[in-house]
Steps between C-alpha positions, in 0.01 A plus 500: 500500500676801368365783694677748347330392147163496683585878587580611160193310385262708741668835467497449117092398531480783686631791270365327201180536653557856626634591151098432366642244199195200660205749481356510198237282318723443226784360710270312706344334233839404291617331836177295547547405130850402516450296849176272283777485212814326673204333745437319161845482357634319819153302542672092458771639756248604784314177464788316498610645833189502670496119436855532571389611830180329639427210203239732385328412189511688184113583438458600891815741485381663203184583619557621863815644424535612176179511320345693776751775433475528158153596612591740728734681278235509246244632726694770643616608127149539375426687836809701632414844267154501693622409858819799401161756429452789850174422558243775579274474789276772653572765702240615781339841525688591786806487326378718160614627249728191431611182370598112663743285285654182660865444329669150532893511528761261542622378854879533445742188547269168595643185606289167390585206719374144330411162618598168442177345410459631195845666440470695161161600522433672842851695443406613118112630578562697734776631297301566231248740765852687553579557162138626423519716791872635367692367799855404504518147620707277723409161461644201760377118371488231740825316580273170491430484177839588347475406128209722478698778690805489238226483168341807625818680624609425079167626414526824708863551440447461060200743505559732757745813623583398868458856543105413449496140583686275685535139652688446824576166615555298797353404823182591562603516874818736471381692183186564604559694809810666358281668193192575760710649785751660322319673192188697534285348195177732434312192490596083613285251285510158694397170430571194764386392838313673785792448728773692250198728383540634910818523477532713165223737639697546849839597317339695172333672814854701596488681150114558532514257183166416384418163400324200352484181635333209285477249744290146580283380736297145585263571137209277560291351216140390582293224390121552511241231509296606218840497274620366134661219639742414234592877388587613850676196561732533116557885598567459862802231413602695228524840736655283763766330365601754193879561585457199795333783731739736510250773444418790698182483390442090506232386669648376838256306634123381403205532720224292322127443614474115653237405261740495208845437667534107417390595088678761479817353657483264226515755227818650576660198549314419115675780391862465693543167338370698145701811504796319643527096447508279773864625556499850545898481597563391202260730296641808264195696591563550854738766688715381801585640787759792466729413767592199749420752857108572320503128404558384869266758653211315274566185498498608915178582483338143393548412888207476692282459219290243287600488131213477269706490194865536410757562731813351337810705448868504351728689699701454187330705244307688796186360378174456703196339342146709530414369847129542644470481875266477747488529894695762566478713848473882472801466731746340193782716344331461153173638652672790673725573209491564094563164401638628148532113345293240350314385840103609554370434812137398509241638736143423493195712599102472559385882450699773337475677805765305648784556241529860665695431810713267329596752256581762766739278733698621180400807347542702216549270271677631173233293292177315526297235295140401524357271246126490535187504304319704804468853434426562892820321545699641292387872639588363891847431374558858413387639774627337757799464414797691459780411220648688236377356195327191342291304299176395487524091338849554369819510678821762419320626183439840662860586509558493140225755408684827519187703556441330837784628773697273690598484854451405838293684812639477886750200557535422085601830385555894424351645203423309138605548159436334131391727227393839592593442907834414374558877323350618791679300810863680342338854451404800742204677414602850496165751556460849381285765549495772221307853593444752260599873524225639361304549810587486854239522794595611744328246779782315620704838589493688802331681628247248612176688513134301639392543069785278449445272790164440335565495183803192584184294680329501181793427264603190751147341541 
């Protein structure tokens, strides 16, 4: 870690900034085109490392990690001239003869901090938000995932100035408090765990740093009695084990009404054995584990319970099979904590009523499912429960639709982004109050006579 590089690297961010040459919408949108361009000119090498990195197959990388940026790019492209627009909004009487404009301006020198989950993806989106908003951008890739982290440093590095752009590697432990207690970004964009998310807001606090966290949470997914049987079972094994869990949004555990438990049950496991073989180790469309210390902490957490279905594992190519299981006390580790693999917990209920408390022993969630049929169901869901975002007989879809934002409330994040949010999360909105010459009354000056006293209760109803 070459600090003194990291300090030329900030400093230069920081007059290039200063010096105006990321403001306009011209710039702006020849840097989101470029980024799409060698996105798709280095598109083999990404996949390659991402399966390089976590066995992850082709057709699942492309579409939650590089398809869904293409989208974004495109999105913010056709949009970015309108969001760039001062927008007009009214002025009150009180305040006559003059005019209200809301102006959106660049932060300054932002620092984007990415997971390991899905390495490319949750580092480039948010990067493309900063680049919209005409930020300069620091970007730090997860140590975890380290074929990913040198394709997208080679991206970066062939497209971009560091002056504008750059990639700093390393260890997430000693890199990431050296950048957040030692620089003062106008804006921290992070994407992990609760437990680091505390940790980034307690240091990026000394700067008065604002920030983003994009955390997790226990998402739960709920089965209804009056249900499609067969589609919520497909979509709920597909949501579940896409990338072997390690989603923030994955459905975490499944409370399911008693009365179609046993058919249901017998669904997934349909569709395990269809989506996967009756090997999953040995299947190309399945993701392992990303490292040996996550593999132990879940193969851990099959203690104490019963195993419906699956449960094998190769410590060898970090591989767990889907695993279903049932019996588990509200007192286990994986009920206390984001499981984050391909384990789902089972928990029956008799009214809906009862799914609230369970919810709450972990609140917050970043993401909740309820497949249903019942319109009254379906309504009790929403408001009863707190989460950031979800879906309504689907799983993950709703973070790929760039109109929708995306983030957590309480425990499972700070903000949201995606699409517009994203332009907006990396911009200050700068207001401005324009008053003609023209005229001037003279109520607001002294002398304050009783005519003026009443005339001010009438103007301020």
């Amino acid at each position: 870690m070459d600090i003194e590089k990291i300090d030329n690297i900030f400093n230069a961010q920081r007059t290039y900034f200063d010096n105006g040459n990321t403001k306009s919408y011209d710039f702006r949108i020849k840097q989101l085109k470029k980024l799409k361009s060698v996105i798709k000119k280095n598109e083999n090498e990404i996949l390659e490392a991402l399966h390089l990195d976590m066995h992850k197959p082709k057709f699942e990388s492309f579409i939650s990690e590089i398809g869904i940026i293409y989208e974004e790019i495109s999105f913010v492209i056709n949009n970015l001239y309108d969001w760039m627009q001062p927008k007009s909004v009214s002025t009150p009487i009180a305040l006559q003869v003059s005019s209200s404009k809301i102006y959106t301006e660049p932060l300054g020198v932002v620092l984007i901090i990415g997971p390991w989950n899905y390495p490319f993806q949750l580092l480039i989106a948010p990067l493309i938000g900063a680049i919209a908003a005409g930020n300069c951008s620091i970007l730090k890739p997860s140590d975890n995932t380290k074929h990913t982290a040198l394709i997208t440093e080679k991206i970066v590095k062939e497209t971009f100035e560091e002056n504008y752009i750059a990639v700093i590697q390393g260890a997430g432990s000693l890199v990431g408090p050296l950048l957040i207690e030692k620089y003062r970004f106008d804006h921290i964009f992070f994407t992990g765990s609760a437990g680091v998310g505390k940790q980034i807001m307690r240091m990026a606090s000394e700067h008065l740093s604002p920030v983003t966290l994009e955390l997790g949470g226990k998402s739960p997914a709920i089965v209804d009695k009056n249900v499609n049987i067969s589609v919520a079972a497909k979509r709920l094994v597909w949501g579940k084990f896409f990338n072997a869990g390690q989603t923030c949004v994955c459905p975490d555990y499944l409370l399911i009404h008693e009365s179609v438990k046993n058919e249901f049950v017998a669904k997934m496991i349909h569709y395990i054995k269809e989506f996967y073989g009756d090997n999953p180790l040995n299947s190309n469309d399945y993701t392992h584990i990303v490292n040996e210390k996550r593999f132990n902490v879940l193969i851990s957490y099959l203690k104490d319970t019963t195993i419906i279905h699956g449960g094998k594992h190769s410590i060898e190519s970090l591989c767990i099979e889907p695993t279903l299981v049932e019996n588990v006390s509200f007192d286990h580790p994986m009920m206390k904590e984001e499981i984050f693999g391909p384990i789902l917990p089972i928990i029956t209920f008799k009214n809906i009523e009862e799914i609230i408390p369970i919810i709450r022993k972990n609140r917050y969630p970043l993401a909740c499912y309820i497949f249903t049929k019942n319109k009254k169901s379906e309504e009790f869901v929403l408001q009863n429960i707190e989460f950031g975002g979800g879906c309504v007989n689907n799983t993950l879809a709703h973070l790929a639709n760039p109109e929708l934002p995306f983030g957590g409330v309480g425990f499972s994040g700070i903000g949201n982004y995606h699409g517009k949010n994203s332009y907006d999360v990396f911009s200050h909105q700068k207001s401005m109050l324009n008053t003609y010459t023209f005229i001037d009354p003279s109520l607001r000056y002294p002398p304050y006579k009783s005519s003026k006293d009443k005339l001010a209760r009438m103007v301020f109803k």
